[in-house]
N, C-alpha and C positions, 0 to 999 in steps of 0.2 A: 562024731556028732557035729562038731564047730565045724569039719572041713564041708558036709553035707548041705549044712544053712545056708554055708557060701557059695556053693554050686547051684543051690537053689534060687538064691537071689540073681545070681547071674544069667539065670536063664530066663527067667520072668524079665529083663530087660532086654536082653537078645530078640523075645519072642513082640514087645512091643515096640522096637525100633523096626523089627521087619512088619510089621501091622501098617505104621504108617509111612512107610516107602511104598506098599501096593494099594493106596489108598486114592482112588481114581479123584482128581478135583472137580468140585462142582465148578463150572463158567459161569458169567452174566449171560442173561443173554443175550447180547451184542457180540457175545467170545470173548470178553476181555475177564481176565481174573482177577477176583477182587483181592486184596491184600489180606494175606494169610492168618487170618484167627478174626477177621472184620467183615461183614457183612458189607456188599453195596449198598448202599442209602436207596430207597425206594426213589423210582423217575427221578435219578440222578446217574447216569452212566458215567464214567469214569472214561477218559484216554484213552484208549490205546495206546500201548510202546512199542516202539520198533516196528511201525506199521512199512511195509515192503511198498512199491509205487507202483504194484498193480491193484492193492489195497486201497492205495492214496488215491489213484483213479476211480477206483470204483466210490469211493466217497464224496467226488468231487460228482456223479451224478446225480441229475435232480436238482443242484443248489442253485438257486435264486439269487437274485441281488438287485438295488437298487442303489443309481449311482447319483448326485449331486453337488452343482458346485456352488457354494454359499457366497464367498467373499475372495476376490483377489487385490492383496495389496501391496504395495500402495494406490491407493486410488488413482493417482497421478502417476505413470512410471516414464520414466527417462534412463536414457543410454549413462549414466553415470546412477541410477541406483542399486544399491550395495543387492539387492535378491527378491526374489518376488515369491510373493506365499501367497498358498492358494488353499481356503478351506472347505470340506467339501464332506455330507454326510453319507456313511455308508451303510446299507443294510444289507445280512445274507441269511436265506436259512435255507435248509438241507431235509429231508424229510426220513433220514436215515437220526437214529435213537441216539447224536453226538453235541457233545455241551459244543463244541468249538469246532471251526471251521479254516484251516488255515486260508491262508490268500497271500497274493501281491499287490501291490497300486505300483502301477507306473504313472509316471507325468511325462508327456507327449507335447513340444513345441512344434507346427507344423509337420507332424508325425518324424521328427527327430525326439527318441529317447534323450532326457534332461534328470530325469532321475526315480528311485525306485525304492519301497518300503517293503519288508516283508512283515505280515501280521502274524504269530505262529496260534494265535489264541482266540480269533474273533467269536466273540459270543454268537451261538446261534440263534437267530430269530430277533437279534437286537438292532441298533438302529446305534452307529457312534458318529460323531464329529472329531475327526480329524486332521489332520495339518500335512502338507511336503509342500518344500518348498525347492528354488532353483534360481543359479545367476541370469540377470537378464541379457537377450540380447543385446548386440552391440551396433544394428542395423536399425534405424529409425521406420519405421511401417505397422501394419497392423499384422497379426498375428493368430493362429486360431490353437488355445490351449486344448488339451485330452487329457484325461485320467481313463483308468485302465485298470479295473480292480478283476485278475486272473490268479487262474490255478499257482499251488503255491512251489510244486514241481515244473512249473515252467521255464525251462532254465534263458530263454532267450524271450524276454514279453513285447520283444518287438516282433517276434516271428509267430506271438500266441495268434491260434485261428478262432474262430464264432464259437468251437464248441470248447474252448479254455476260457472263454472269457465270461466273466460272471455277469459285469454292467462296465458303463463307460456313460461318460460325460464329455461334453463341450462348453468352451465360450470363445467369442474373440476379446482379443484386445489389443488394444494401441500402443506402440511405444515412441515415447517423443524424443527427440534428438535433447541431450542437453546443452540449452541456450539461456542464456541470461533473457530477460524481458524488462524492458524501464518504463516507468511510468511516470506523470506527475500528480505527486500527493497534494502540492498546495502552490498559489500563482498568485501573490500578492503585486499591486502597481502604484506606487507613492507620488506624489508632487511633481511633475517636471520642474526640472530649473530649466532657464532660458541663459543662453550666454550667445555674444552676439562677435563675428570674426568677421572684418570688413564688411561687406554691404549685408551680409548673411547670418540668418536669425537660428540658431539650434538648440532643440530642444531635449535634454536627459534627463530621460523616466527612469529614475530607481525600481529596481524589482527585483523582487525576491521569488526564488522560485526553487521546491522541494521534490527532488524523484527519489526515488527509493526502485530498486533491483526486486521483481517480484518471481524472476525467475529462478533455475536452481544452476545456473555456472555464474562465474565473476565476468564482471562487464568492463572493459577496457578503458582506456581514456575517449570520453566524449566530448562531444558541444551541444550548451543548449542556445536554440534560438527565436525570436520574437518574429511573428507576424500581424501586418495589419490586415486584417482578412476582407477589409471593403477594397481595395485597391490590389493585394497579392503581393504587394511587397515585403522584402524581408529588412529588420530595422540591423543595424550595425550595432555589433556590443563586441563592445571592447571584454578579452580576457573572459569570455563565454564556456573556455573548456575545460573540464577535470581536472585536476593535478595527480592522480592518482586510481586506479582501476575500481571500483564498488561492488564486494564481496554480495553473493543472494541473500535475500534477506535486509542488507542494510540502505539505510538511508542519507543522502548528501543536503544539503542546502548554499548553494549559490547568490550573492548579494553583488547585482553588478548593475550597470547600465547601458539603455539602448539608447543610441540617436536617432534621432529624425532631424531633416533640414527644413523649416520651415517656411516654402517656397509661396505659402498663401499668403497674404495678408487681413485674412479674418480670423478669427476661433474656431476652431470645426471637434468633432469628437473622433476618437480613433479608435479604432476596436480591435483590441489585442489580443492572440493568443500565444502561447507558449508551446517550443517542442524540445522532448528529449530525442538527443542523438541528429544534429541534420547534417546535411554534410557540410562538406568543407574542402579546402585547397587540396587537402593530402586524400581527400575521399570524394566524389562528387557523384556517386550512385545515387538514385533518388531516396534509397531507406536509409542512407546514414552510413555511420562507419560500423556500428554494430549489427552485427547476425542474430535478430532474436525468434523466440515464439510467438512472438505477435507484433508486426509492425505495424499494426493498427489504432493501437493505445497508447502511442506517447505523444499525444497532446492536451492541454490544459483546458478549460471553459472559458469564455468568453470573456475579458474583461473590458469594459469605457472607459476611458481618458480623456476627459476636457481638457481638449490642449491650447493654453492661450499663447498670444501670438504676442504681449510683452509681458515683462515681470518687474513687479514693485518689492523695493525691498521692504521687509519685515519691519520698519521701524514705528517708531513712536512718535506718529506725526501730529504737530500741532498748530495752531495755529490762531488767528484774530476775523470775523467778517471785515471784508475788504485791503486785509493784510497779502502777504507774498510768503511761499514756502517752496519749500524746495524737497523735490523729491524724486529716488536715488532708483534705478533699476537696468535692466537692459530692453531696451526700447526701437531696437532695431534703428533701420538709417531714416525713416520717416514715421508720423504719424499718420499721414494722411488726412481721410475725414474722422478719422478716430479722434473722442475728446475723453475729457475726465470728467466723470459724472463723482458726487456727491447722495452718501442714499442714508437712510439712515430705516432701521426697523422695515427693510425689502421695500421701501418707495425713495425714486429719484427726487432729490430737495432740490438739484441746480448744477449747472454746468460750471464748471471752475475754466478761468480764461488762461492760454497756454501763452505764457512771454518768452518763455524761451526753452529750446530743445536741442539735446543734443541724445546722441545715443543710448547716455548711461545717468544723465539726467534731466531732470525736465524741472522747469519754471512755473508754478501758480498762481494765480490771482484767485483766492475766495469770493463769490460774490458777498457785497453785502447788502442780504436779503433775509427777511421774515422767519423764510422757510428754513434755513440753517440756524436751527437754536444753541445760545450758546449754553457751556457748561455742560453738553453733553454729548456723548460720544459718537460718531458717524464713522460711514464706510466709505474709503476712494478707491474705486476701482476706474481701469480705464473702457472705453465702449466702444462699440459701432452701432450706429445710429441709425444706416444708410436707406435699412425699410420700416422705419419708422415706430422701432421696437429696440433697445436695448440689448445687444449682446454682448457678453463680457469676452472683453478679450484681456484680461489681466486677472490677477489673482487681488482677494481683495486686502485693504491693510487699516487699519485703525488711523482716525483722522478726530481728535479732542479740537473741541470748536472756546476757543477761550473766551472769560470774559474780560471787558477791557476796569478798568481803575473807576471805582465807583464811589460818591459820595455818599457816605454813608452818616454823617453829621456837620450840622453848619450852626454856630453857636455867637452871641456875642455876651465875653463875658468882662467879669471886674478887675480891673488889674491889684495886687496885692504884693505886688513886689516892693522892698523897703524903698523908700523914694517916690513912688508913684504918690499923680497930679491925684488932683479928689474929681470923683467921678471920670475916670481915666477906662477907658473900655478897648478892649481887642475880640476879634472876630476869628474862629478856633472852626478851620474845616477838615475830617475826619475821611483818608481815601483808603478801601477795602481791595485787594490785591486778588488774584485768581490763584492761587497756591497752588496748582496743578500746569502752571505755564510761565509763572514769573518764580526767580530766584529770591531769597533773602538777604 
């Protein structure tokens, strides 16, 4: 009876192992089978595995696509950037019952393959933003990018024809040679001084002047140089040139001076501009010594310089109506008809008379008149006269007009000293000093 149960049970598992080995599977209906004891998800088909590539063929027809390119960057690209990336969106769909869609993108330089993504999963009927990117040329010119989104059995997508390819896209673009470019940021022009070398008057204009490297390579050792742009001449500066090459991006500042010989004998105005990079003895190309992106932008704006034809020195001139002073400058080898006016609150008070001259100083006589009040402070500059108007040809300097020793009490009084006569009187006069002209 035990041995019988046992046989019996044995057989009842025999008879349903062979039940479900002849048990035909239901498919999707796409053909694919769903995972054993799990139903497909309604209008969600599943993969295929191990699809064969006349299967994969047959998938790929009918598919759609739409190709687009968003952004290529850098905006700016040059023969030294590190890679250029191109973003661009893709859509595909298929009209056959499959979640995904495989593909490739290729990117195309002047239809030279540059590089290639495979997608194994693109959503069907979605729309992605994507990214491939690639080194740039090393040939400065323009360019015409391609993408190329193809069959994903294409094994060569430079050889894929019209009916492997799903969409494609274009654009051009440029690529620039990598150059430095200088510019000037700022062109300051200060005081000339006047200094005077036998018969010959020269004048140095302090300037200040700031370029900055807006390009993307290092810019070598330059020179910067002044011009007077009524005349076309270029002024002499001393020590004009770089001492060291200027990384992209940064900026230098220069503090030097230009000459001019002062071959006129009136004041005139000069109008100055500034250039980065011009040539020079070791370079004498008209753009300079530097190869940039723009030889068109290294000059500065306009600057005026009243340049006077002598100079007074800065001092603390003072002096008395009808008194003599002396005063200190470079004055070249004549005055000519040039005189020394006296002004005081922008109107001329009077001509001061010249006694004696020489180059680096000169002799005054103050008038003494009305119109130069003392005790207060005046301007001496030197002028030309010649059409009947004032023009400064000197820079101007403080001129204290003094007053002279004034009575300020007259008294007669008692004498009270031991000794003194009875009714003994002395006469007591009281003199005020100008404290701003006389010593203690």
């Amino acid at each position: 009876m035990k041995y019988l149960r046992w046989n019996l049970f044995l057989g009842i598992i025999i008879l349903i192992v062979l039940f479900l080995t002849n048990i035909d599977p239901a498919g999707a209906p796409d053909g694919t089978i769903p995972h054993p004891g799990r139903e497909a998800p309604a209008g969600k088909p599943t993969q295929p595995t191990g699809v064969s590539p006349e299967e994969r063929a047959k998938e790929a027809i009918g598919v759609r696509g739409t190709l687009t390119i968003n952004l290529i960057s850098p905006r700016e690209i040059y023969t030294n950037t590190t890679q250029i990336s191109v973003s661009y969106n893709l859509s595909l769909s298929s009209p056959l019952n499959v979640r995904t869609i495989p593909v490739k993108v290729a990117l195309f330089l002047d239809n030279q393959l540059k590089n290639t993504t495979e997608i194994n999963n693109f959503p069907n009927g979605e729309t992605r933003r994507l990214f491939i990117s690639m080194p740039p040329p090393n040939q400065a010119r323009e360019y015409v990018i391609t993408l190329k989104a193809v069959r994903a059995d294409v094994s060569d997508v430079s050889l894929a024809t019209s009916k492997d390819i799903y969409a494609t896209a274009t654009q051009r673009i440029k690529v620039n040679e990598a150059l430095p470019d200088l510019v000037i940021e700022n062109f300051e022009v200060f005081e000339p001084e006047l200094k005077t070398k036998g018969t010959s008057t020269y004048a140095y204009i302090p300037f200040k002047v700031k370029v900055k490297n807006i390009g993307v390579s290092e810019a070598g050792i330059f020179s910067v140089g002044i011009t007077e742009t009524t005349s076309g001449r270029d002024l002499l500066i001393v020590g004009g040139s770089t001492s060291a090459p200027l990384p992209p991006g940064r900026t230098l500042e220069l503090s030097r001076y230009a000459e001019v010989t002062l071959a006129e004998t009136t004041a005139q105005s000069y109008f100055l501009r500034a250039k980065a990079d011009v040539p020079t003895r070791e370079f004498v190309g008209p753009e300079g010594h530097i190869r940039e992106l723009n030889e068109e932008n290294n000059l500065s704006s306009i600057i005026e310089v009243r340049m006077p034809f002598v100079r007074i020195e800065a001092l603390s001139y003072q002096g008395y109506r009808g008194g003599q002073i002396e005063i200190k400058g470079s004055f070249g080898s004549s005055l000519g008809n040039k005189k020394v006016a006296i002004y005081r609150e922008g109107v001329r008070k009077a001509y001061a008379d010249v006694i004696n001259f020489s180059s680096s100083k000169i002799i005054i006589k103050i008038p003494n008149v009305n119109s130069i009040e003392r005790g207060l402070m005046h301007k001496l500059r030197i002028v030309d006269n010649i059409s009947g108007q004032d023009i400064p040809m000197s820079n101007d300097v403080d001129l204290y007009i003094c007053n002279p020793l004034r009575i300020t009490y007259i008294g007669i009084l008692e004498s009270n000293y031991p000794g003194a006569l009875i009714n003994e009187r002395f006469g007591l006069i009281r003199l005020e000093k100008d404290g701003r002209c006389c010593k203690k």
